[in-house]
PATOR-114720 format. One line per 4 residues: number of its first residue (from 1); their letters; for each residue x, y, z of N, C-alpha, C. Coordinates in pm, 1 decimal. Example, Ala and Ser with C-alpha at 12.3 -4.5 7.8 and 13.67 -1.06 7.14 Angstrom:
REM residues 2
1> as> 1319.0/-569.0/780.0/1230.0/-450.0/780.0/1320.0/-330.0/780.0  1285.0/-225.0/708.0/1367.0/-106.0/714.0/1290.0/3.0/787.0
//
This chain:
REM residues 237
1> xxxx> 5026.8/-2288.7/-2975.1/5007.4/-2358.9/-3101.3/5125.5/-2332.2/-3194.6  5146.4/-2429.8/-3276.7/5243.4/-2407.0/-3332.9/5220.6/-2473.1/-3506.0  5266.8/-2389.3/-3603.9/5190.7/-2422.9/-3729.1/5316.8/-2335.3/-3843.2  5306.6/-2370.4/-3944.2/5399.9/-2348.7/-4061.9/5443.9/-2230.9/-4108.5
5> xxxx> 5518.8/-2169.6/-4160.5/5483.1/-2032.5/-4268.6/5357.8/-2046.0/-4361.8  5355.9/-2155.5/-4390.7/5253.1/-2184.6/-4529.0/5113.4/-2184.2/-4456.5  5063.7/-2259.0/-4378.4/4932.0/-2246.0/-4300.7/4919.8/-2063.3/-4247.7  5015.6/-2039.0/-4209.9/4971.8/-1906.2/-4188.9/4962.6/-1798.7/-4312.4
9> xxxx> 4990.0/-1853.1/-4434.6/4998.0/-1743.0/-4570.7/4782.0/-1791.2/-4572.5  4806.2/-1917.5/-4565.6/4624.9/-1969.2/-4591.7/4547.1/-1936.5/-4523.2  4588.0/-1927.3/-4402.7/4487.8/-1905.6/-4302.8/4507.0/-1759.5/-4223.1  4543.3/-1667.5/-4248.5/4612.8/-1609.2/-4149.1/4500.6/-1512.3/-4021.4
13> xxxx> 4369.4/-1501.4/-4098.1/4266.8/-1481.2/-4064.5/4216.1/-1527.7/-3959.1  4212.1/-1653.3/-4011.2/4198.0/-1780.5/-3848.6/4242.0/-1731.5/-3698.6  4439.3/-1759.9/-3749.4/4495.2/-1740.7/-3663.0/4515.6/-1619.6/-3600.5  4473.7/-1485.7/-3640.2/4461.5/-1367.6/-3612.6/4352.5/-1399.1/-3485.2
17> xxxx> 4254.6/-1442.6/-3536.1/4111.2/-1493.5/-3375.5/4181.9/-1561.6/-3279.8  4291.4/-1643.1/-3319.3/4305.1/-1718.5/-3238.6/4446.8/-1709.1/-3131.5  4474.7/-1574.9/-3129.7/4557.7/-1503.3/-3093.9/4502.9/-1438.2/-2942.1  4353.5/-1460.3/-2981.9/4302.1/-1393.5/-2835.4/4294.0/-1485.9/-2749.8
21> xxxx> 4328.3/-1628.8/-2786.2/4355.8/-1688.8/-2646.5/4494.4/-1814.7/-2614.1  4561.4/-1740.7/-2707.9/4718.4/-1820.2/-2745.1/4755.5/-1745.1/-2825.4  4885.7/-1748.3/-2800.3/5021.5/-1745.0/-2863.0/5041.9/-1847.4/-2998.0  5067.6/-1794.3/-3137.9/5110.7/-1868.1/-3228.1/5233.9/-1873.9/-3336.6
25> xxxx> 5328.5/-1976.5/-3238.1/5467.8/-2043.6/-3285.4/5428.5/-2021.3/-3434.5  5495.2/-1978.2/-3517.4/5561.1/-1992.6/-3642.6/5687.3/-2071.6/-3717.3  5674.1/-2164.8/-3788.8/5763.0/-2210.8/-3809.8/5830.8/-2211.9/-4017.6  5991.2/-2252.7/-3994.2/6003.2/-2228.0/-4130.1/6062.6/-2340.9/-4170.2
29> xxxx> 6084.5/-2443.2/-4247.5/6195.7/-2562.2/-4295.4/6177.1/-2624.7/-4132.9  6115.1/-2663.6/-4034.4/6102.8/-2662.9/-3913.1/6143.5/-2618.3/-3778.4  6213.6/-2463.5/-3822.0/6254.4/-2360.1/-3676.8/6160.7/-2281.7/-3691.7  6175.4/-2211.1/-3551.0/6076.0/-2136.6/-3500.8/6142.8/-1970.4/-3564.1
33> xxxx> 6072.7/-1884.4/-3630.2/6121.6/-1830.8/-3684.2/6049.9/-1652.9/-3636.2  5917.6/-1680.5/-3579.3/5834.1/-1570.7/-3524.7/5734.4/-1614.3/-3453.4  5673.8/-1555.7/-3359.1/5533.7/-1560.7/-3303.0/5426.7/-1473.7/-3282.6  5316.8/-1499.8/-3336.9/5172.5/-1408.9/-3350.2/5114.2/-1381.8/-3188.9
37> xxxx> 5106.9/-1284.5/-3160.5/5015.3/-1256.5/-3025.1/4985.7/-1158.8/-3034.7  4857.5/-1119.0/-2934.0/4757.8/-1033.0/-2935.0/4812.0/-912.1/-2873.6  4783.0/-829.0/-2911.3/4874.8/-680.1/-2965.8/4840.0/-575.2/-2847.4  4899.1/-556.5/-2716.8/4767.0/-492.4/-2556.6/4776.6/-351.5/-2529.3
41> xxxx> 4838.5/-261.3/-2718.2/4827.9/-140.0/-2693.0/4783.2/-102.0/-2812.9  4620.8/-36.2/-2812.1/4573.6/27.2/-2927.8/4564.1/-34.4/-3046.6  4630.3/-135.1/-3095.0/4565.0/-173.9/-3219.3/4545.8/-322.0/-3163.0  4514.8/-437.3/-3256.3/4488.0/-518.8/-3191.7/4528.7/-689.5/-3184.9
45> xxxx> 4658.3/-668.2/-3287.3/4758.7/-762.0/-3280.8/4887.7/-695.3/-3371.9  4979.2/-770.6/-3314.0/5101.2/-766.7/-3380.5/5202.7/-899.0/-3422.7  5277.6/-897.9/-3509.0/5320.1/-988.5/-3472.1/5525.0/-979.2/-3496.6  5574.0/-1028.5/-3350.1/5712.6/-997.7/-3325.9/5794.5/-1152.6/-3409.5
49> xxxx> 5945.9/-1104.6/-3453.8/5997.0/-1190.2/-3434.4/6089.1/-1249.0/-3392.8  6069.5/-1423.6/-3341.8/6102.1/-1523.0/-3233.9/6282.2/-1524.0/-3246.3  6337.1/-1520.1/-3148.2/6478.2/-1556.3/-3142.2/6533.3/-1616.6/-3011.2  6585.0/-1671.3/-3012.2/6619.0/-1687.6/-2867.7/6640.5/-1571.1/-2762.3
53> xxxx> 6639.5/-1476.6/-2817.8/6645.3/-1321.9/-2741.8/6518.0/-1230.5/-2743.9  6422.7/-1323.0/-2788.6/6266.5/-1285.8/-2830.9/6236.7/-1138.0/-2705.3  6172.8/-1015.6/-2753.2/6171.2/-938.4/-2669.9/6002.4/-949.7/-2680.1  5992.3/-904.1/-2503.6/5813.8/-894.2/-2476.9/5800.2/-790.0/-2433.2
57> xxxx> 5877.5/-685.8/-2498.1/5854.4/-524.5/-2468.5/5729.4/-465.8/-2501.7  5633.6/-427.1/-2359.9/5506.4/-332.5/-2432.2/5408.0/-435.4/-2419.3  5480.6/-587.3/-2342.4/5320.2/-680.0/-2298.3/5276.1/-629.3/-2159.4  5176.9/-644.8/-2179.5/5077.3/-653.7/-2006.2/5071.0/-806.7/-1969.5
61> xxxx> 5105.6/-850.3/-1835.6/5118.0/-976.1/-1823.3/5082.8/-941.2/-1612.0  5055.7/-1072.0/-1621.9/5065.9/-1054.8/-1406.7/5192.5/-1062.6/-1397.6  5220.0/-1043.4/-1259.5/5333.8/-1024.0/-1179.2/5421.3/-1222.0/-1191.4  5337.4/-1304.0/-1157.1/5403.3/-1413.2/-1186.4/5395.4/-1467.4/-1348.0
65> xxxx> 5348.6/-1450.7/-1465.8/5368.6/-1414.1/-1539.2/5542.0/-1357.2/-1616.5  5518.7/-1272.6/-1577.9/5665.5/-1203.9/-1541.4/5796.5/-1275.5/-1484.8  5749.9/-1303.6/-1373.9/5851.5/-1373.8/-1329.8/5910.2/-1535.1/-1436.3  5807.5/-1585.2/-1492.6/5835.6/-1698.2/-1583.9/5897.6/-1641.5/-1706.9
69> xxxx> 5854.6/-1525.8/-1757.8/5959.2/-1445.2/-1892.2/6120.7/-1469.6/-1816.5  6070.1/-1376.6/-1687.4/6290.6/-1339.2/-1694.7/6321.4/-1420.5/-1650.6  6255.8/-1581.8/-1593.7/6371.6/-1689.6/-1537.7/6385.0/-1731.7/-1758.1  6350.6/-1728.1/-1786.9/6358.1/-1817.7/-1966.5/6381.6/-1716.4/-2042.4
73> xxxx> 6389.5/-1539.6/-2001.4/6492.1/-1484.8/-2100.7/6627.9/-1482.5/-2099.0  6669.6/-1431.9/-2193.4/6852.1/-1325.4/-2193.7/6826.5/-1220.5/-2174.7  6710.8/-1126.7/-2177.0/6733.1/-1030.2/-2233.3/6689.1/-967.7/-2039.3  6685.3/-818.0/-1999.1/6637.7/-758.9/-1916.1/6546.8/-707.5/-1921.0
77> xxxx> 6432.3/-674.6/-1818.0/6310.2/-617.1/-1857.3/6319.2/-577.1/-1662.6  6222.2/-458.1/-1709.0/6122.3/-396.4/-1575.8/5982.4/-411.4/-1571.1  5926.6/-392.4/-1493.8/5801.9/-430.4/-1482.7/5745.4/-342.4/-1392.5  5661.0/-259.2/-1470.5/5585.5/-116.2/-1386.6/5439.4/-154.0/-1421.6
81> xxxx> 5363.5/-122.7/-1328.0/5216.3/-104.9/-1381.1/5162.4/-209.3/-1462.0  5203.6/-313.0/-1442.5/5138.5/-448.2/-1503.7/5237.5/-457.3/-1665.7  5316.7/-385.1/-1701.9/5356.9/-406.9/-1837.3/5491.6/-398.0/-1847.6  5580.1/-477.8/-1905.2/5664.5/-528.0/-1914.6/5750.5/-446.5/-2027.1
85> xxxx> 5920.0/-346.5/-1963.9/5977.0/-270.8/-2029.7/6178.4/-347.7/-2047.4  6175.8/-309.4/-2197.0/6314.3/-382.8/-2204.0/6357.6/-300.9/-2175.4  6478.2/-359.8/-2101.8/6600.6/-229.9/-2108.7/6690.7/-271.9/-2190.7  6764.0/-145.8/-2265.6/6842.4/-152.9/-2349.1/6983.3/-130.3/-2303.3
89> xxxx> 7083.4/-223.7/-2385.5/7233.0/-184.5/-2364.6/7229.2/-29.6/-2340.0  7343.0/36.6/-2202.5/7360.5/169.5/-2181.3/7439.5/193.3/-2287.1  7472.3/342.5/-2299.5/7594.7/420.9/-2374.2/7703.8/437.1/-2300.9  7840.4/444.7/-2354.2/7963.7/494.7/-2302.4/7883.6/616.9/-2199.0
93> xxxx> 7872.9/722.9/-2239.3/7876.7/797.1/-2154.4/7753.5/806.5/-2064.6  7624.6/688.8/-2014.1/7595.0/718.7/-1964.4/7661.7/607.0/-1785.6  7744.4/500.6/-1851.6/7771.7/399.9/-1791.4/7934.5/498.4/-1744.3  7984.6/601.7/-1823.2/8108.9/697.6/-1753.6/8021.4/750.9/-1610.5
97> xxxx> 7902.2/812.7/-1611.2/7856.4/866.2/-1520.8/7815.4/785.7/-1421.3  7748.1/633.7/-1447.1/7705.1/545.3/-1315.0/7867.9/525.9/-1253.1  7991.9/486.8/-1353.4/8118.2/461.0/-1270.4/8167.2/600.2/-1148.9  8154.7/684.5/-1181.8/8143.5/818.8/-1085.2/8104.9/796.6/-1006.3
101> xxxx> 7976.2/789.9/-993.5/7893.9/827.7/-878.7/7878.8/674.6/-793.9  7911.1/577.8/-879.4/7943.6/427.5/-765.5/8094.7/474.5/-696.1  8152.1/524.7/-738.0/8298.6/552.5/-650.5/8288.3/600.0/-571.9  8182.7/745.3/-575.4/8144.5/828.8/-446.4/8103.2/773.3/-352.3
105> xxxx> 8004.2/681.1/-394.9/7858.2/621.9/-324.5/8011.7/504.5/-244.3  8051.2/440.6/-309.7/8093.2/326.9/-225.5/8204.1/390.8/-124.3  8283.8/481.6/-169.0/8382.6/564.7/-66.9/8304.9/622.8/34.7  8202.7/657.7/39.2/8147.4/763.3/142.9/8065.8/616.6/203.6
109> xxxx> 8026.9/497.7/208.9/7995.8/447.8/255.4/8085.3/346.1/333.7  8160.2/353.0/315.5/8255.7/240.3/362.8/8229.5/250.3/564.2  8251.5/119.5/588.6/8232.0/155.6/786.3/8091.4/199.4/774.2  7977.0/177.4/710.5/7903.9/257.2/749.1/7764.8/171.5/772.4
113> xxxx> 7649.5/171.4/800.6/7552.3/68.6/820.1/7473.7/-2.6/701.9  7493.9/135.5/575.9/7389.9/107.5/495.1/7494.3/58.7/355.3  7424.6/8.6/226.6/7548.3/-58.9/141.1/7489.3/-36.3/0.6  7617.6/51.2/-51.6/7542.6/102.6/-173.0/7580.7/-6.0/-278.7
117> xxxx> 7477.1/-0.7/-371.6/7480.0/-143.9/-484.8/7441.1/-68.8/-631.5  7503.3/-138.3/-736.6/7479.9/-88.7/-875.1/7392.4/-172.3/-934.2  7326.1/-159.0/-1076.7/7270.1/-257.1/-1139.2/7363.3/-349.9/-1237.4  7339.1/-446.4/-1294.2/7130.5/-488.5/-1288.7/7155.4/-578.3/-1178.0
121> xxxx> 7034.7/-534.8/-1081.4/6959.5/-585.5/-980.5/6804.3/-545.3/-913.7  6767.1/-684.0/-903.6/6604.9/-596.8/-925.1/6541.2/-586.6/-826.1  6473.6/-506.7/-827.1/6447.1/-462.6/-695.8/6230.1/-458.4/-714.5  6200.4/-515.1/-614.7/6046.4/-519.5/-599.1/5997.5/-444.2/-504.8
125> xxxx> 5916.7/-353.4/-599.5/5834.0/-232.0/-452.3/5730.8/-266.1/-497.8  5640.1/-251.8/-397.4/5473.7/-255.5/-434.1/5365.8/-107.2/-438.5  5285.8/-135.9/-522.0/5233.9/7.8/-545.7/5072.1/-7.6/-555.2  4974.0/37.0/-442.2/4891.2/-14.7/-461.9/4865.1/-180.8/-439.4
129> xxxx> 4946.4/-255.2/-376.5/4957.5/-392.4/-275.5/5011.0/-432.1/-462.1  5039.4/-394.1/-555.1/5075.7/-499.1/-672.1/5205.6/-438.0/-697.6  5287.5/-581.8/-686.3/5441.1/-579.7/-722.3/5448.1/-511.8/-860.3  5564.1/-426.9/-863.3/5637.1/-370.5/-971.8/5790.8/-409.4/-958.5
133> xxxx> 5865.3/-427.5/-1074.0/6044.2/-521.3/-1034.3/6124.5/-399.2/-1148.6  6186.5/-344.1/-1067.7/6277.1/-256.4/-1162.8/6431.0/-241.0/-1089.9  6512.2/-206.0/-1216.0/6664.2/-251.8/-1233.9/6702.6/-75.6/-1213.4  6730.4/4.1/-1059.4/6773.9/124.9/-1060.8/6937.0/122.4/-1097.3
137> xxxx> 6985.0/236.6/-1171.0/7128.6/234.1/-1173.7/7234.4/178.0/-1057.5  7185.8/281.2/-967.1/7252.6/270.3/-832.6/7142.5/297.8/-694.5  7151.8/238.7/-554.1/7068.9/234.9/-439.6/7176.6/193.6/-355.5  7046.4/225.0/-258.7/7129.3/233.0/-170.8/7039.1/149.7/-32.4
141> xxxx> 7113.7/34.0/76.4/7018.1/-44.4/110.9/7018.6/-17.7/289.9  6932.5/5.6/363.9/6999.9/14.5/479.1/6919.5/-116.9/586.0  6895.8/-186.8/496.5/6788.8/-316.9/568.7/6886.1/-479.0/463.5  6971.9/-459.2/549.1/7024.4/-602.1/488.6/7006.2/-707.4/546.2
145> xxxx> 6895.3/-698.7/626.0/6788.6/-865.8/716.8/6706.4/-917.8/571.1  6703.4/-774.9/468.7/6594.6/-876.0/386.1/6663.2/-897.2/248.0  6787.0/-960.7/268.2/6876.7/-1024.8/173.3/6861.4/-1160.0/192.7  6834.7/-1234.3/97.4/6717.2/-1343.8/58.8/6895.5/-1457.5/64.6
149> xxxx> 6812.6/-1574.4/125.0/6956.0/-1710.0/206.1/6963.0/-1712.5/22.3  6945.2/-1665.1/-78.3/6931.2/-1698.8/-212.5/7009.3/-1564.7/-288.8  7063.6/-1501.7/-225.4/7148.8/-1352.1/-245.1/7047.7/-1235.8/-309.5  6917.9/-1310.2/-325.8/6845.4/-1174.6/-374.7/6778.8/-1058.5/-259.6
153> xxxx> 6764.4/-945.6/-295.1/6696.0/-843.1/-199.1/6534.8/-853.6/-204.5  6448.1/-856.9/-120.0/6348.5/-804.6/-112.2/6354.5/-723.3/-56.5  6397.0/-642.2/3.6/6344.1/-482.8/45.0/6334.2/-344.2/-4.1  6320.4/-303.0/46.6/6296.2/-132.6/-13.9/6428.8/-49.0/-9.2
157> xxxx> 6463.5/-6.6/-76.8/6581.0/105.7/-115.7/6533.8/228.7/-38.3  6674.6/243.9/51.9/6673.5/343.8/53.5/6676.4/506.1/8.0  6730.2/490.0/-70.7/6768.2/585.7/-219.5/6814.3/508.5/-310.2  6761.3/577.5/-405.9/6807.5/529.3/-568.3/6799.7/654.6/-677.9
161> xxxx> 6944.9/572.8/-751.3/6939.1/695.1/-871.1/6910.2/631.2/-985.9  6889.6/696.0/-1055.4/6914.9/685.4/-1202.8/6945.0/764.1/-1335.3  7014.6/719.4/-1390.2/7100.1/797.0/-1450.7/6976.1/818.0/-1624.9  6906.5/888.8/-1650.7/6846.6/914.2/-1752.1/6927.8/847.3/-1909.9
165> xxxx> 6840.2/795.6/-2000.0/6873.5/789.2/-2083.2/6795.8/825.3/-2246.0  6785.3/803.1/-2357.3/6708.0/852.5/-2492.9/6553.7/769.9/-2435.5  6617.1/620.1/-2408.2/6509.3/531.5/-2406.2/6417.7/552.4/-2289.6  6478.3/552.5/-2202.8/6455.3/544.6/-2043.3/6383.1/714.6/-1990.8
169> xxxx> 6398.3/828.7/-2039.0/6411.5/929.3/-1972.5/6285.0/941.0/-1945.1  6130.2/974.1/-1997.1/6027.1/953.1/-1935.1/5986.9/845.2/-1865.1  6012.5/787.5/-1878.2/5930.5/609.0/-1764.1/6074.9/662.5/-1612.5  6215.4/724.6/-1660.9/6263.9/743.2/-1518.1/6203.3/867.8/-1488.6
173> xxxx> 6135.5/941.0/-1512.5/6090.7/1091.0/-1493.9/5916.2/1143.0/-1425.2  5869.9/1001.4/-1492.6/5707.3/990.8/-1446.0/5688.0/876.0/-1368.1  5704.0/726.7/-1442.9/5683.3/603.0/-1369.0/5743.0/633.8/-1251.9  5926.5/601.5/-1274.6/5979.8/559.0/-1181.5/5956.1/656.2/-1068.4
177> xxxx> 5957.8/811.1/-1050.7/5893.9/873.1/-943.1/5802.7/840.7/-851.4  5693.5/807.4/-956.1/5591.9/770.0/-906.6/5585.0/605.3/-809.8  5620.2/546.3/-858.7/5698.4/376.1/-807.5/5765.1/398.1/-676.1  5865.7/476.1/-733.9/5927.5/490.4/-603.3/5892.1/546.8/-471.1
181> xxxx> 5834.4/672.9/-495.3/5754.2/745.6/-386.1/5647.5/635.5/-320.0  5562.1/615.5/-434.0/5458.7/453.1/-388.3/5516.6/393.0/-299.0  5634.8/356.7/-357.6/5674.5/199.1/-290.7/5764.3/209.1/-145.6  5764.2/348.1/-101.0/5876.3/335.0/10.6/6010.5/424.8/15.9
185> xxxx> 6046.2/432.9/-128.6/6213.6/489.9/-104.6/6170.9/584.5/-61.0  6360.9/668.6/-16.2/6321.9/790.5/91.4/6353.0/874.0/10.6  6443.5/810.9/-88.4/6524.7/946.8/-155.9/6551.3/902.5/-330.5  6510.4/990.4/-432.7/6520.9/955.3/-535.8/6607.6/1058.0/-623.6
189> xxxx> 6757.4/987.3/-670.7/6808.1/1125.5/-789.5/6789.3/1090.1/-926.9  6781.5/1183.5/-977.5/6737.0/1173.2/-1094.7/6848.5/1244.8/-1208.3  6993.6/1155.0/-1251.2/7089.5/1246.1/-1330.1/6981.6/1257.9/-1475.8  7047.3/1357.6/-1507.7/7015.8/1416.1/-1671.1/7141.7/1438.3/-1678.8
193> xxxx> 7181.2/1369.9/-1781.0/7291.8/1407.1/-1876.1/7314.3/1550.9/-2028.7  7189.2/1530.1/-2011.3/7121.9/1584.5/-2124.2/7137.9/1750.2/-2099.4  7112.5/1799.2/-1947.0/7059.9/1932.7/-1920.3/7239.6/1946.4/-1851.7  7287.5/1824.9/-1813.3/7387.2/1823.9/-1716.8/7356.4/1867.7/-1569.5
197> xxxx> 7287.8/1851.6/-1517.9/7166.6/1894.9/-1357.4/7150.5/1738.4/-1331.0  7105.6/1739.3/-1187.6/7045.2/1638.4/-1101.6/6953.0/1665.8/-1037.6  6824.1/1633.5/-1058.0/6746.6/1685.1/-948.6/6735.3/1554.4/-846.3  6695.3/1626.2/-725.4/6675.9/1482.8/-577.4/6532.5/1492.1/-554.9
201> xxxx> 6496.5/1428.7/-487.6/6356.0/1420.5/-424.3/6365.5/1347.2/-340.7  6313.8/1417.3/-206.6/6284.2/1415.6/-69.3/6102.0/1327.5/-22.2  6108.1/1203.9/-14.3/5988.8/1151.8/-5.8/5951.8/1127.5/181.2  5835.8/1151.6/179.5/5804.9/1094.8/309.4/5663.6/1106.9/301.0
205> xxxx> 5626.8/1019.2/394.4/5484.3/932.5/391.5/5401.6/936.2/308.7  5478.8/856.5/183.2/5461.5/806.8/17.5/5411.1/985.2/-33.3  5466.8/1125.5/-12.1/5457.3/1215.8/-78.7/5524.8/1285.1/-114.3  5569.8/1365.8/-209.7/5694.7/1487.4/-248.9/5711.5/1547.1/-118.4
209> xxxx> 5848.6/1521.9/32.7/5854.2/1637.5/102.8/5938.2/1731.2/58.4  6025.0/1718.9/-65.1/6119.0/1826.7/-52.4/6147.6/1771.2/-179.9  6255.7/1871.2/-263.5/6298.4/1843.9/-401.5/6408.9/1943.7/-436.8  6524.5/1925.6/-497.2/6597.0/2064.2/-533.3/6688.5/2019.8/-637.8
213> xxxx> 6738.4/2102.8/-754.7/6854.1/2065.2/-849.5/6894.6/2146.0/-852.0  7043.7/2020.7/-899.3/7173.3/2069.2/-917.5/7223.2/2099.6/-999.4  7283.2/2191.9/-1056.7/7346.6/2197.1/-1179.2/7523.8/2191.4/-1159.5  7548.4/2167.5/-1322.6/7716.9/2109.6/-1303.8/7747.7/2237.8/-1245.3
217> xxxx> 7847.2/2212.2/-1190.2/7975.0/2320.5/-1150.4/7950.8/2323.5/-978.3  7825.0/2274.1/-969.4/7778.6/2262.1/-799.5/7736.0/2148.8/-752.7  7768.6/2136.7/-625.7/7806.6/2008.8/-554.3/7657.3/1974.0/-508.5  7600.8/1833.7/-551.2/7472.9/1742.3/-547.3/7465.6/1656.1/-384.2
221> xxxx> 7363.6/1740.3/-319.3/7393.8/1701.7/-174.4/7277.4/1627.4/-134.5  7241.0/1509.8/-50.3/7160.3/1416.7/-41.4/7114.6/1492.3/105.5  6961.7/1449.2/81.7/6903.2/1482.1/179.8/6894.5/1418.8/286.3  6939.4/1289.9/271.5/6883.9/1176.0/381.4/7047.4/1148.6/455.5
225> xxxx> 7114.7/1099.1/349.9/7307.9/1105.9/431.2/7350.3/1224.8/390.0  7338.3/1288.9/539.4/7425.6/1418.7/572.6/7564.9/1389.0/490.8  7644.0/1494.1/439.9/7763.9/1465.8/434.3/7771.4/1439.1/264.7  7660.2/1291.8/254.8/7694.0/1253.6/80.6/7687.6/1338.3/15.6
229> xxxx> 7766.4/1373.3/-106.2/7777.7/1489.2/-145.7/7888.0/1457.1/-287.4  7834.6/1511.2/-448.0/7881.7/1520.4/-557.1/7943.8/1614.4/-605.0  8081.4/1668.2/-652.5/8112.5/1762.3/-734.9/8046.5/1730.9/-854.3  7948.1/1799.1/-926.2/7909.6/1756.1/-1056.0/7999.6/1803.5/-1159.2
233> xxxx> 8081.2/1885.6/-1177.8/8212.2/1896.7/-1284.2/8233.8/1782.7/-1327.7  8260.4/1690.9/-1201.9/8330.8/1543.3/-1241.5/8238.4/1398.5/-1282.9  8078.4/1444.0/-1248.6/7999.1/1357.6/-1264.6/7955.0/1383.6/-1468.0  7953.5/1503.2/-1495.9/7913.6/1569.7/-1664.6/8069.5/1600.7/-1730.4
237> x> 8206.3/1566.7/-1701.8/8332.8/1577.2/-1785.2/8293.5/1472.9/-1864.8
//
């Protein structure tokens, strides 16, 4: 529905009810200027405003749902647990640390079967038979049959990192663990910039088999490719 600034100063009551089963366009001099919707954490509406970069950070929506936001946004989002997370522009220094460790990752892979890839690229694991779509820093793929005639991946990562951030550091610390272990990967790192450490995790048959961190000054060794292996001095300079 779509209705005035002025109808909504008169009515706004109305349209507050009527939020529980639509979305309501706002308009000003005749642009769209905000939209009213029903609010799916703890209180019981909110209302955001509309831009062409409109963010739906913090909705619960289905999986196809979802998929109709990010073909008609700009903006990036993940999608864990039915609810829909923006991601935000990285920092200099956390995008210094993904360039590192893509240099390693792609040098130590070269000639080799499996093909390491950076973001944004999204990747769909299922958890509990319901799709979740999230954008890891860096992975790593060793099933390139399920590279879509459309250049996208459906398959499962073999390892993936991610590089922690202010915004990101619990949802990469609880969710994404949890997602990932769910969904298949074998191997999950987890940089902190913050502590300057990496911890890894060793998954097998969807459970914690193994786990260990690294701290700077010592070399970050993967459990799954023998051999891969980080000076962290050069990953926290």
């Amino acid at each position: 529905m779509i209705i005035s600034t002025t109808e909504v100063q008169n009515n706004f009551g109305k349209y507050l009810e009527l939020t529980r089963k639509e979305d309501i366009i706002i308009t000003k001099n005749g642009k769209r200027v905000a939209r009213l919707i029903k609010y799916y954490e703890g209180d019981d509406y909110k209302v955001q405003e509309r831009s062409s970069a409109y963010s739906y950070e913090g909705m619960k929506v289905t999986y196809e749902e979802f998929l109709k936001i990010v073909r008609e946004s700009e903006n990036r989002y993940e999608y864990i647990d039915g609810q829909i997370y923006l991601l935000s522009p990285p920092k200099v220094k956390h995008q210094k640390i993904v360039m590192v460790l893509s240099s390693v990752f792609f040098a130590w892979f070269v000639n080799k079967d499996c093909i390491p890839l950076s973001s944004p690229l999204d990747i769909t694991l299922y958890k509990e038979d319901e799709a979740n779509v999230v954008q890891p820093d860096l992975l790593v793929i060793c099933d390139p049959e399920n590279i879509e005639k459309d250049d996208t991946y459906m398959g499962t990562p073999t390892l993936v990192v991610e590089v922690l951030s202010e915004s990101t550091r619990s949802r990469d610390i609880i969710k994404k663990l949890d997602l990932y272990m769910s969904g298949g990967v074998e191997e999950y790192w987890i940089v902190n910039p913050f502590s300057e450490e990496v911890n890894i995790y060793l998954f097998k048959d969807r459970e914690i088999e193994g786990s260990v961190t690294f701290k700077k000054g010592e070399m970050a060794k993967s459990f799954i490719f023998q051999g891969l292996e980080i000076n962290l001095i050069d990953v926290f300079t």
